[in-house]
Structure formats: structure tokens, C-alpha cells
mmCIF file of the N, C-alpha and C atoms, coordinates in Angstrom:
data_MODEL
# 
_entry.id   MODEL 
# 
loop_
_atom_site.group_PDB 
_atom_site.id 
_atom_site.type_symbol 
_atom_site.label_atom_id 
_atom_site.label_alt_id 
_atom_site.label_comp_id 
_atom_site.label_asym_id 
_atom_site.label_entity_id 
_atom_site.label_seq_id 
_atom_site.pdbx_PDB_ins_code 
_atom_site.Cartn_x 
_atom_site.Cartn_y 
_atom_site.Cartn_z 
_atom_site.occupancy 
_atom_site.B_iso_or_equiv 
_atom_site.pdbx_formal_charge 
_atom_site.auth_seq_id 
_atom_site.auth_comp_id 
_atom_site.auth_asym_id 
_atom_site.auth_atom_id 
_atom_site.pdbx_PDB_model_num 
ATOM 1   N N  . UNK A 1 1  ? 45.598  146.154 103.002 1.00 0.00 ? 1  UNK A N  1 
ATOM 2   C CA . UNK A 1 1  ? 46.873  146.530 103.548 1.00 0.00 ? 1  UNK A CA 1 
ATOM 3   C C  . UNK A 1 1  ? 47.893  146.774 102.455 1.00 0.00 ? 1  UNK A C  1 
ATOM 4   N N  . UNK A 1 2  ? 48.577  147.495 102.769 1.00 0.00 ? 2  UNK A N  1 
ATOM 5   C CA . UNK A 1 2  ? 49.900  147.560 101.666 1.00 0.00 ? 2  UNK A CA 1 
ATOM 6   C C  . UNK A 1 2  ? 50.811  146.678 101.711 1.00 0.00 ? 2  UNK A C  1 
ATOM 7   N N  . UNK A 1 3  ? 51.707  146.797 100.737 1.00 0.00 ? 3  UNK A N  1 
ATOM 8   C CA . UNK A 1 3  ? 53.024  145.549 100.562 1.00 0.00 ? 3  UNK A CA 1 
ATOM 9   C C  . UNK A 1 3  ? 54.056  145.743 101.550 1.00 0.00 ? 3  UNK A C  1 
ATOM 10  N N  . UNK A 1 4  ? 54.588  145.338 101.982 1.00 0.00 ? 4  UNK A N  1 
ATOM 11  C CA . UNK A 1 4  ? 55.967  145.366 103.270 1.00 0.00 ? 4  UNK A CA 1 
ATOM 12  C C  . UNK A 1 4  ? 57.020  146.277 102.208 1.00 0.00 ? 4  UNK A C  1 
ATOM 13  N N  . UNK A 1 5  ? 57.428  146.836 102.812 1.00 0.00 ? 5  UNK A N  1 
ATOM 14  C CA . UNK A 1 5  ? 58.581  148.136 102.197 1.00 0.00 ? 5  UNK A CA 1 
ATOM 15  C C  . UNK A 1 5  ? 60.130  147.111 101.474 1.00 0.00 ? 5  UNK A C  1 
ATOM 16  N N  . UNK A 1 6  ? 60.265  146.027 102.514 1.00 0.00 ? 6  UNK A N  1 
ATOM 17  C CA . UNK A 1 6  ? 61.293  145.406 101.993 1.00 0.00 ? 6  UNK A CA 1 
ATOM 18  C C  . UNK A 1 6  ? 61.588  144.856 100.847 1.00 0.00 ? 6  UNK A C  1 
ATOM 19  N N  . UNK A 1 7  ? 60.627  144.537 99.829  1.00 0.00 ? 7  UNK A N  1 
ATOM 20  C CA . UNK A 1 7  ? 60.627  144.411 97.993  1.00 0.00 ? 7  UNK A CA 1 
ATOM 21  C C  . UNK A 1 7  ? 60.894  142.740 98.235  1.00 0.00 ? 7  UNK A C  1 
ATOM 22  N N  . UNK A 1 8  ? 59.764  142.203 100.021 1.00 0.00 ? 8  UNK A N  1 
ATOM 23  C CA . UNK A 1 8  ? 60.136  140.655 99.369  1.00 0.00 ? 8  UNK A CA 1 
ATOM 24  C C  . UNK A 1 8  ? 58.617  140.297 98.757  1.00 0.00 ? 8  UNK A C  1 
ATOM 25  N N  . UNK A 1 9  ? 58.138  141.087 97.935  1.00 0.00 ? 9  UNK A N  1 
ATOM 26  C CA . UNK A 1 9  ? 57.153  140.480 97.167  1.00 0.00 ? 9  UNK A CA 1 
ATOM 27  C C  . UNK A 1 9  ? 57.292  141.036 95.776  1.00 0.00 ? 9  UNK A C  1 
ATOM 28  N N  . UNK A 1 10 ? 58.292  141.589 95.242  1.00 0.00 ? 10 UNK A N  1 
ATOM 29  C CA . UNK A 1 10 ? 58.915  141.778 94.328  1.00 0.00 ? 10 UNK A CA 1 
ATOM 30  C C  . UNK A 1 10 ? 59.136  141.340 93.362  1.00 0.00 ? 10 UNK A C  1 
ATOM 31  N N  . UNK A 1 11 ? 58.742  141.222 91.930  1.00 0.00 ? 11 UNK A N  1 
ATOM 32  C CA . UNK A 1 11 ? 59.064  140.147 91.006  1.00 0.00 ? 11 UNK A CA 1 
ATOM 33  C C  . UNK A 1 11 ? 59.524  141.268 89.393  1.00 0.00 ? 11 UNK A C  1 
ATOM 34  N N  . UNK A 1 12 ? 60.835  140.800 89.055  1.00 0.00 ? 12 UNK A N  1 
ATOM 35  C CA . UNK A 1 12 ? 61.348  141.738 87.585  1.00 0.00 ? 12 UNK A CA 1 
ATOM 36  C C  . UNK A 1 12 ? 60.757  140.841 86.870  1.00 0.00 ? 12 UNK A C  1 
ATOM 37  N N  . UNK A 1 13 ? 60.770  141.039 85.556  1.00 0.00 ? 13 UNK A N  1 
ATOM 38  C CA . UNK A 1 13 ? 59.856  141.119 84.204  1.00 0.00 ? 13 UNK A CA 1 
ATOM 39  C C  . UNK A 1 13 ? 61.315  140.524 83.840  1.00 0.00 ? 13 UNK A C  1 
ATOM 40  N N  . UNK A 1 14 ? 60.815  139.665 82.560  1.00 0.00 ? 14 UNK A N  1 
ATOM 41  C CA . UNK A 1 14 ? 62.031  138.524 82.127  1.00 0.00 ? 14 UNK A CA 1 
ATOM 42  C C  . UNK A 1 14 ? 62.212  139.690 81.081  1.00 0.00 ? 14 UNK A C  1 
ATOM 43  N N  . UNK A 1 15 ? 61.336  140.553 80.217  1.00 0.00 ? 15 UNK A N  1 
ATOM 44  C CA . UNK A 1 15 ? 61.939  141.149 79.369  1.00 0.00 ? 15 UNK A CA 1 
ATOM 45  C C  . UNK A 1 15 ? 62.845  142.168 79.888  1.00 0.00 ? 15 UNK A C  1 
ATOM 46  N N  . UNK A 1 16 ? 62.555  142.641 81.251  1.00 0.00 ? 16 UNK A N  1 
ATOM 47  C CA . UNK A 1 16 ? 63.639  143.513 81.430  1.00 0.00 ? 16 UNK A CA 1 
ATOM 48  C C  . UNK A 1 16 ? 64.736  142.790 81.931  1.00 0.00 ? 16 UNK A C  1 
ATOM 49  N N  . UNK A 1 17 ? 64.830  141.918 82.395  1.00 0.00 ? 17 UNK A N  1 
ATOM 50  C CA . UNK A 1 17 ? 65.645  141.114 82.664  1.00 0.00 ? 17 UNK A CA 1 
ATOM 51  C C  . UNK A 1 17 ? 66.815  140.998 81.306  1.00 0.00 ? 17 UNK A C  1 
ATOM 52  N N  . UNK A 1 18 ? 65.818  140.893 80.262  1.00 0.00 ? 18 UNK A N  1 
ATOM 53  C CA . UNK A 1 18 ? 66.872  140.177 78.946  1.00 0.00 ? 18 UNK A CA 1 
ATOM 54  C C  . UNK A 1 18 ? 67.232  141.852 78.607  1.00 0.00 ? 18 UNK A C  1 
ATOM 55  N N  . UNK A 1 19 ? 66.730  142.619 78.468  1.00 0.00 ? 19 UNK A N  1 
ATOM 56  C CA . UNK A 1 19 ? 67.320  144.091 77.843  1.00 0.00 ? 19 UNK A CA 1 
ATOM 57  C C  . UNK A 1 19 ? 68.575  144.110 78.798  1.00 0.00 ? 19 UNK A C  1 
ATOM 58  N N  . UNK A 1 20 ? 68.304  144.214 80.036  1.00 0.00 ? 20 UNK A N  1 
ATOM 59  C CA . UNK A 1 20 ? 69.326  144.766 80.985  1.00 0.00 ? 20 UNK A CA 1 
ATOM 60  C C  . UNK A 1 20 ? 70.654  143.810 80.304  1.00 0.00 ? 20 UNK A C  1 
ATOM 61  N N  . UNK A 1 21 ? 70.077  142.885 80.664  1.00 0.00 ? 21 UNK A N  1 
ATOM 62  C CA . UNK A 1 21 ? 71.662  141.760 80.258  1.00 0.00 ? 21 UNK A CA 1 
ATOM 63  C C  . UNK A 1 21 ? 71.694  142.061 79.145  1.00 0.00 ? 21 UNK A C  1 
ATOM 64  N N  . UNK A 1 22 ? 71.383  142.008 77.814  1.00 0.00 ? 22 UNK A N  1 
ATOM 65  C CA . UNK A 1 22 ? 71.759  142.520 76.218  1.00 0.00 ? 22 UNK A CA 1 
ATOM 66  C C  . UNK A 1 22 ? 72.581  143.498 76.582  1.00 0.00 ? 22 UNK A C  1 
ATOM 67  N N  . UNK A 1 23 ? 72.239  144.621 77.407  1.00 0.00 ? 23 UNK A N  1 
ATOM 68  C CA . UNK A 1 23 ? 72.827  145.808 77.340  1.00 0.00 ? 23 UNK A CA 1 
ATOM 69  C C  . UNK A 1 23 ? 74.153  146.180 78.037  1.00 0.00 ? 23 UNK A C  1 
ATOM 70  N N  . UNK A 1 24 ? 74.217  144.768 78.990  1.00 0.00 ? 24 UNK A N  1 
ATOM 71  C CA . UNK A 1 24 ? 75.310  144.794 79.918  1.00 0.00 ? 24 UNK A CA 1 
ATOM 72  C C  . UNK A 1 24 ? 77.010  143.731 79.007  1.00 0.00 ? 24 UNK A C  1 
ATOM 73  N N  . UNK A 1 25 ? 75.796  142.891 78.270  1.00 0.00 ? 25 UNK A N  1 
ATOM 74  C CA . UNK A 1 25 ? 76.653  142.204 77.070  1.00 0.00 ? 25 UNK A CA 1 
ATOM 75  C C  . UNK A 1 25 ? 77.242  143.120 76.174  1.00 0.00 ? 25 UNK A C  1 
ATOM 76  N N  . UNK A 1 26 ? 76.469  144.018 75.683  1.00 0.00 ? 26 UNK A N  1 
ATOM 77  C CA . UNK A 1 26 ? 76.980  144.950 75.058  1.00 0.00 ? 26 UNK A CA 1 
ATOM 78  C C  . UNK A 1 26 ? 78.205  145.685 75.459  1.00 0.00 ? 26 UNK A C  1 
ATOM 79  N N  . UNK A 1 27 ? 77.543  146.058 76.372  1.00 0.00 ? 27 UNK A N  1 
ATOM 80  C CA . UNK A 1 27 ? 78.959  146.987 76.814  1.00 0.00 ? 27 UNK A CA 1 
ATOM 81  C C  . UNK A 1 27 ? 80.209  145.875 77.102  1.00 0.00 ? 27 UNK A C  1 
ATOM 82  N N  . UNK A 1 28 ? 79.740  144.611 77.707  1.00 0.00 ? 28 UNK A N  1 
ATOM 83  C CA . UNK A 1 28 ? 81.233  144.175 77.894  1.00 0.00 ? 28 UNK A CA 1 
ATOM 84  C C  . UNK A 1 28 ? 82.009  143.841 76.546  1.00 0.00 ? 28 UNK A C  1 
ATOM 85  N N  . UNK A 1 29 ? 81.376  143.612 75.419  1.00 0.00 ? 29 UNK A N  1 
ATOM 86  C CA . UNK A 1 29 ? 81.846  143.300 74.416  1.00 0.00 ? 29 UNK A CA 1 
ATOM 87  C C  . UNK A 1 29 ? 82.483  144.445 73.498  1.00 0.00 ? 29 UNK A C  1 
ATOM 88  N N  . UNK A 1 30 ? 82.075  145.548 73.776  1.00 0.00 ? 30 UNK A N  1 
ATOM 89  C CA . UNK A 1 30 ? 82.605  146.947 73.136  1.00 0.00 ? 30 UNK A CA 1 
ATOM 90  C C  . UNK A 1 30 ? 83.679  146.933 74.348  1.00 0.00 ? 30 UNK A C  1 
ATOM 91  N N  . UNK A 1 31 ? 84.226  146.562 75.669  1.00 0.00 ? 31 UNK A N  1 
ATOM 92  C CA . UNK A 1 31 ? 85.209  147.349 76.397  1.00 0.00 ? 31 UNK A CA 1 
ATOM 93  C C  . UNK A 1 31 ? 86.268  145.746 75.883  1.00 0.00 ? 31 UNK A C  1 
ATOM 94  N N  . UNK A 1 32 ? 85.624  144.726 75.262  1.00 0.00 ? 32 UNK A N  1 
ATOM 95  C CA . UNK A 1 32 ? 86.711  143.666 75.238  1.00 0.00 ? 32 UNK A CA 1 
ATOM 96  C C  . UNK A 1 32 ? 87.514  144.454 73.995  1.00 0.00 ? 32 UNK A C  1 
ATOM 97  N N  . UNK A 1 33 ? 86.589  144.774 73.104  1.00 0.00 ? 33 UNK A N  1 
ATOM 98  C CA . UNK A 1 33 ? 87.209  144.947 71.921  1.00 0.00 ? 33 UNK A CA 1 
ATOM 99  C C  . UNK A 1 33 ? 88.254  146.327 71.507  1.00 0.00 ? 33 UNK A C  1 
ATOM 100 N N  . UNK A 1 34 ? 87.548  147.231 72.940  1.00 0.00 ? 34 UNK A N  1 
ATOM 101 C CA . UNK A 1 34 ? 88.626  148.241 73.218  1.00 0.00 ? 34 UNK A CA 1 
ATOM 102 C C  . UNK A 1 34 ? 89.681  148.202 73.768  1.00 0.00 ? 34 UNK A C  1 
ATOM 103 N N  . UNK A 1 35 ? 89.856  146.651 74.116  1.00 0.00 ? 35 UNK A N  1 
ATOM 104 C CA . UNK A 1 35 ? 91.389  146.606 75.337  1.00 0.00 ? 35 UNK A CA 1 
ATOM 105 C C  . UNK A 1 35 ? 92.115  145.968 74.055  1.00 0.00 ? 35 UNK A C  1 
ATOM 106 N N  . UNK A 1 36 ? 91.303  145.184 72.945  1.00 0.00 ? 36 UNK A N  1 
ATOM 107 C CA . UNK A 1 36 ? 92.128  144.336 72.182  1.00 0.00 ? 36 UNK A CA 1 
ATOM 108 C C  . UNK A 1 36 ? 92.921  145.344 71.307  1.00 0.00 ? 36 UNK A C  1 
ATOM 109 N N  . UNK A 1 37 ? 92.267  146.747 70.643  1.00 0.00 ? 37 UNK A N  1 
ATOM 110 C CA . UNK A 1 37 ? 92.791  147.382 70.235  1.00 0.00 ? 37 UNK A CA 1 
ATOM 111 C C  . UNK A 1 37 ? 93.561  147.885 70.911  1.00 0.00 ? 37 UNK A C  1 
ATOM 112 N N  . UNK A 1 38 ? 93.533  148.218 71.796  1.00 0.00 ? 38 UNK A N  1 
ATOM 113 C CA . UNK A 1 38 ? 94.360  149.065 72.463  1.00 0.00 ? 38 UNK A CA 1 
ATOM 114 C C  . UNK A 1 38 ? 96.073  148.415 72.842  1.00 0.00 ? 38 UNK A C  1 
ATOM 115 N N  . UNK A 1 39 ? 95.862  147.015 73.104  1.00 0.00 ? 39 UNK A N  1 
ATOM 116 C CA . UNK A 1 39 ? 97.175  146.196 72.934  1.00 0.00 ? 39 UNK A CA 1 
ATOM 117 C C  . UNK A 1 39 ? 97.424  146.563 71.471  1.00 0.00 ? 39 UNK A C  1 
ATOM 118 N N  . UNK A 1 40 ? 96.987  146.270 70.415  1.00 0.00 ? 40 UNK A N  1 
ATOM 119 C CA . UNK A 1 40 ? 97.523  145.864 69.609  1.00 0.00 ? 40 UNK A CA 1 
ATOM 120 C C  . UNK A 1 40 ? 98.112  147.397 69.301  1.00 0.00 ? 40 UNK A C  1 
ATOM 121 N N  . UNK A 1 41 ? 97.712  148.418 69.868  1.00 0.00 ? 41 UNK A N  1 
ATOM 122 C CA . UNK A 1 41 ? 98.367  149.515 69.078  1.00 0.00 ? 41 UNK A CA 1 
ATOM 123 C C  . UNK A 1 41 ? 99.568  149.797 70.057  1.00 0.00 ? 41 UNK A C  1 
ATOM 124 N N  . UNK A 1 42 ? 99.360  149.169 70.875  1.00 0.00 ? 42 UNK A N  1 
ATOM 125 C CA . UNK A 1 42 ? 100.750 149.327 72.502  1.00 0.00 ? 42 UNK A CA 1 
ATOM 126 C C  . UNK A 1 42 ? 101.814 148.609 71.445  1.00 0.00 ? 42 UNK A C  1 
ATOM 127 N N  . UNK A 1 43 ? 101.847 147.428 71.258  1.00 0.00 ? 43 UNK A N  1 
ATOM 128 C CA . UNK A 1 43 ? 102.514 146.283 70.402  1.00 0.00 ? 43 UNK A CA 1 
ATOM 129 C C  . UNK A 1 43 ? 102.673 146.967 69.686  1.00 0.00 ? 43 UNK A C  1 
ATOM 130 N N  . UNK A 1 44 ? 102.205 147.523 68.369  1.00 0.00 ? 44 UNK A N  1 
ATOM 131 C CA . UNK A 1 44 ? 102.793 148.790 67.249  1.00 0.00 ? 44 UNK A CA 1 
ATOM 132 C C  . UNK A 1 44 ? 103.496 149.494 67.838  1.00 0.00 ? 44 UNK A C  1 
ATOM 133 N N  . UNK A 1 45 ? 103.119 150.334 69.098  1.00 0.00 ? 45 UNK A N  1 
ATOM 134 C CA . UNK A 1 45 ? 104.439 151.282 69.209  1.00 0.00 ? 45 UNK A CA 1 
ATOM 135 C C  . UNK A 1 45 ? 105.509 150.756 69.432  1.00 0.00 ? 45 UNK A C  1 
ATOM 136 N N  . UNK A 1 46 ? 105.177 149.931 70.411  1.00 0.00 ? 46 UNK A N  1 
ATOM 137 C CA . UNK A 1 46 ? 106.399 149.076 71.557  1.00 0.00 ? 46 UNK A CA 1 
ATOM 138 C C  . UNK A 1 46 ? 107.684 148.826 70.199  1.00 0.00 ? 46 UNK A C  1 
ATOM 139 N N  . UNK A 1 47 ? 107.112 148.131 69.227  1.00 0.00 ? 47 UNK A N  1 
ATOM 140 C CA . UNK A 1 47 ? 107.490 147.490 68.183  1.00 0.00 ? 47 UNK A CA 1 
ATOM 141 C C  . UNK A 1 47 ? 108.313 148.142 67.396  1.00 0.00 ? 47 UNK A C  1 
ATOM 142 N N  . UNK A 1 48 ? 107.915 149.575 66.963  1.00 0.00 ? 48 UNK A N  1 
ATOM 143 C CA . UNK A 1 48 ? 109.059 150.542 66.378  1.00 0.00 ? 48 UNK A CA 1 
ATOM 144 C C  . UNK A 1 48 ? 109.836 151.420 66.851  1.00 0.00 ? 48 UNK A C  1 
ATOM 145 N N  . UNK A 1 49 ? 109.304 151.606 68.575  1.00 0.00 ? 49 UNK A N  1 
ATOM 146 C CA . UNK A 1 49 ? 110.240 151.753 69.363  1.00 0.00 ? 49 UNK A CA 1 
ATOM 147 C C  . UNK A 1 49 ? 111.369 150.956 69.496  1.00 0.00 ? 49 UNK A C  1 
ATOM 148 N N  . UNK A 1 50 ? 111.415 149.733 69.720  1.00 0.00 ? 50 UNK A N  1 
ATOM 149 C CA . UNK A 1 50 ? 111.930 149.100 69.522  1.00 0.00 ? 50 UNK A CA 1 
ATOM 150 C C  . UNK A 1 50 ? 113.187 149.351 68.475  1.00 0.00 ? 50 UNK A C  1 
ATOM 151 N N  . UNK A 1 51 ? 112.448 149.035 67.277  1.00 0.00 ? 51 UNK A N  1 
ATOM 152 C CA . UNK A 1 51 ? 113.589 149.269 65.998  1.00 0.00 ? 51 UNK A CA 1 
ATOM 153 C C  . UNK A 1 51 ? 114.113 150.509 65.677  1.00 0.00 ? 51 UNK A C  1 
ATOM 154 N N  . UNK A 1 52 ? 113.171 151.830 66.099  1.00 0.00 ? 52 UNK A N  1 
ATOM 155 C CA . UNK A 1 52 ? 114.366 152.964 66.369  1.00 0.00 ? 52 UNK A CA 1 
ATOM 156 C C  . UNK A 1 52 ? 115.512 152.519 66.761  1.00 0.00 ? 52 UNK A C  1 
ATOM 157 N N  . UNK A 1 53 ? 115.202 151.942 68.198  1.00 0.00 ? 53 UNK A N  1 
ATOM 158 C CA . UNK A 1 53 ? 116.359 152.123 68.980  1.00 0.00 ? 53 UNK A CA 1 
ATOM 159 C C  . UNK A 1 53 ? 117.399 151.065 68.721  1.00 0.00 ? 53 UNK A C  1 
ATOM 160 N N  . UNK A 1 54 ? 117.171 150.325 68.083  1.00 0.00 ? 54 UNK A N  1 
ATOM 161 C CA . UNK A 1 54 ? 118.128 149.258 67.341  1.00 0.00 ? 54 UNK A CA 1 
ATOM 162 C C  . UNK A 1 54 ? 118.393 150.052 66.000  1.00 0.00 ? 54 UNK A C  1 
ATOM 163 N N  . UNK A 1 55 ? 117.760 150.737 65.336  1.00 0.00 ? 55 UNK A N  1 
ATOM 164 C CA . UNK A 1 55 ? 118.292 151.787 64.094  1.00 0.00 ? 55 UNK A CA 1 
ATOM 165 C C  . UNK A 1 55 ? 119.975 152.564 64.859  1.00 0.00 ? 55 UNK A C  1 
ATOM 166 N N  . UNK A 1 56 ? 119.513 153.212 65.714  1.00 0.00 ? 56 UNK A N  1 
ATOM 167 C CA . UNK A 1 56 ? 120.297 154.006 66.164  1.00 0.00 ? 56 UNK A CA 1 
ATOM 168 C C  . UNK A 1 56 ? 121.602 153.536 67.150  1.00 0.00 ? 56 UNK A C  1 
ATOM 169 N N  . UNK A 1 57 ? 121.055 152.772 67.498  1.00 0.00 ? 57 UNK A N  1 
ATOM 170 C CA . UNK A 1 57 ? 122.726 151.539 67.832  1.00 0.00 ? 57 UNK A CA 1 
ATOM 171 C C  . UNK A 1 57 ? 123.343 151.168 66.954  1.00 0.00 ? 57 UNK A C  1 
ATOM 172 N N  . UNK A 1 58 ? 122.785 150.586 66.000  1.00 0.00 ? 58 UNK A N  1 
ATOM 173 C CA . UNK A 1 58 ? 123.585 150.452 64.718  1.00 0.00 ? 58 UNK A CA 1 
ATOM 174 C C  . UNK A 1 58 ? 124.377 151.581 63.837  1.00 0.00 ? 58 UNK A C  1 
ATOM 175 N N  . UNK A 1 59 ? 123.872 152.354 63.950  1.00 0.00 ? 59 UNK A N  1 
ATOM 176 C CA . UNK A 1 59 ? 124.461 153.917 63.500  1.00 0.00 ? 59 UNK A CA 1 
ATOM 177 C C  . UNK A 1 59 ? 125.139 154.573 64.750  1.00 0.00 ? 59 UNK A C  1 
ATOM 178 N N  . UNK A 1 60 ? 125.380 154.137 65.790  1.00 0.00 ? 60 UNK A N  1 
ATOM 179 C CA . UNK A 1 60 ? 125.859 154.791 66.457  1.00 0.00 ? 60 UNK A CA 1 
ATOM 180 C C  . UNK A 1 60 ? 127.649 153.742 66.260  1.00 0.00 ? 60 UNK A C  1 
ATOM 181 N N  . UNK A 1 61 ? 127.053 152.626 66.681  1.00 0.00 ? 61 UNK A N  1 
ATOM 182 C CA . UNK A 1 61 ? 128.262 151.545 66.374  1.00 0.00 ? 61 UNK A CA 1 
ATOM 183 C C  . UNK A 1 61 ? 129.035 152.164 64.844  1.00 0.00 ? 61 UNK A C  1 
ATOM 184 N N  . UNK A 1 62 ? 128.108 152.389 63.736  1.00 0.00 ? 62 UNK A N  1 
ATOM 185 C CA . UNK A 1 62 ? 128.994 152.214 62.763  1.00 0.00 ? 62 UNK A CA 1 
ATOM 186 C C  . UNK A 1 62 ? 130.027 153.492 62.767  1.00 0.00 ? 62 UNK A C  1 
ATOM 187 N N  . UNK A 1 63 ? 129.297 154.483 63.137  1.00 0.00 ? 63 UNK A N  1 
ATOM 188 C CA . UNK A 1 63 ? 130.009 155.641 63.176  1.00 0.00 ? 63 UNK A CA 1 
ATOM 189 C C  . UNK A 1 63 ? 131.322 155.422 64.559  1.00 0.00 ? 63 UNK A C  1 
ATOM 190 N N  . UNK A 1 64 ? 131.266 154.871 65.297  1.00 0.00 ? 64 UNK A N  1 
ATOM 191 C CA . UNK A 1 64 ? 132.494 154.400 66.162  1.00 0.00 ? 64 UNK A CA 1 
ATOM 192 C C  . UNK A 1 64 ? 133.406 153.678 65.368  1.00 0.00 ? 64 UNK A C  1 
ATOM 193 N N  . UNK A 1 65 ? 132.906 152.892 64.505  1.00 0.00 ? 65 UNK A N  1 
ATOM 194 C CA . UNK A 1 65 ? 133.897 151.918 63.881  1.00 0.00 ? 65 UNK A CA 1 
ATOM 195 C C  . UNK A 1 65 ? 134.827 152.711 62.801  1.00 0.00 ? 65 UNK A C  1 
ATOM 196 N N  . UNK A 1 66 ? 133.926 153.531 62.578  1.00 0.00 ? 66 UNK A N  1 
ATOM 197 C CA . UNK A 1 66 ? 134.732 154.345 61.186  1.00 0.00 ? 66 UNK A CA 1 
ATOM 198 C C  . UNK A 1 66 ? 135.645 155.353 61.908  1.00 0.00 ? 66 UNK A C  1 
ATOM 199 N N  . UNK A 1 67 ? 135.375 155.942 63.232  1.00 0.00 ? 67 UNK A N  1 
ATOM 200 C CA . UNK A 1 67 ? 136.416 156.646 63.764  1.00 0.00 ? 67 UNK A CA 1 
ATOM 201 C C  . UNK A 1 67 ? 137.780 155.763 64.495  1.00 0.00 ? 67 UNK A C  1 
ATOM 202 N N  . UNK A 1 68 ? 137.816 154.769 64.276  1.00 0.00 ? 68 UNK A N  1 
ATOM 203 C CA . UNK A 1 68 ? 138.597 154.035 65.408  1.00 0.00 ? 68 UNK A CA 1 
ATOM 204 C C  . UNK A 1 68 ? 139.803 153.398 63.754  1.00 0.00 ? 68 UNK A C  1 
ATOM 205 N N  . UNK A 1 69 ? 139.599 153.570 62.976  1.00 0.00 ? 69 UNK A N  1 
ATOM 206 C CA . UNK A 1 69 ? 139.733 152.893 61.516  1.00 0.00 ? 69 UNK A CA 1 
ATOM 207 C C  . UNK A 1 69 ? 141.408 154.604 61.107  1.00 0.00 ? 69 UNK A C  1 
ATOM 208 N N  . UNK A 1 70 ? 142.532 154.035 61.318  1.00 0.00 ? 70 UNK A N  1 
ATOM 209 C CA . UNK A 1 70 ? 143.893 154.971 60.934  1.00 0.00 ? 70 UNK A CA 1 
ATOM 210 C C  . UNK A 1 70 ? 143.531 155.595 59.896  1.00 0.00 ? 70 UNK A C  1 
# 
């Protein structure tokens, strides 16, 4: 007779077992290390965005101060 269609006599192979997971490790460890970069370059911009825009307040202030000056 043949096997029942439903795969309950079914058994995976430990080596594929361990590739699959290596490979699933893999990838999670390449997408951790792509989010870490990816903050850290958000944080770089964020960061000199930032100090532009504090550059340019300051130059905007000074140039008020010097017009307000008899």
C-alpha cells in the first residue's frame, strides 16, 4: 500500500534541519546588522541636521543683533 497523503509518516533529516536554520541564522544576522547600520547613519544625519540648524540660528540671531545696534 502507499503512504497516507497527509506527511504523518514524514521524517526531515537533522542535516537539513541544521542547513535550513544556519541559513535562516544567517540571514537574521545580516538584517540585524543592516538595521544597526542603518540607525547609526539616521543618528549621523539626524545629528548634523541638527547642527545646521543650530549653525543657522546662530547666524541668523547674530545678524539681528548687529542690525538692532545705532
Amino acid at each position: 500500500m502507499t503512504e497516507p497523503a497527509d506527511g504523518a509518516g514524514w521524517k526531515s533529516s537533522s542535516r537539513g534541519e541544521a542547513a535550513w536554520k544556519e541559513t535562516r541564522d544567517g540571514v537574521a544576522s545580516r538584517n540585524a546588522e543592516a538595521r544597526k547600520q542603518g540607525r547609526q547613519r539616521r543618528e549621523s544625519y539626524e545629528r548634523r541636521r541638527e547642527d545646521a540648524r543650530r549653525a543657522a540660528a546662530i547666524r541668523q540671531d547674530s545678524h539681528l543683533l548687529k542690525r538692532r545696534k545705532p
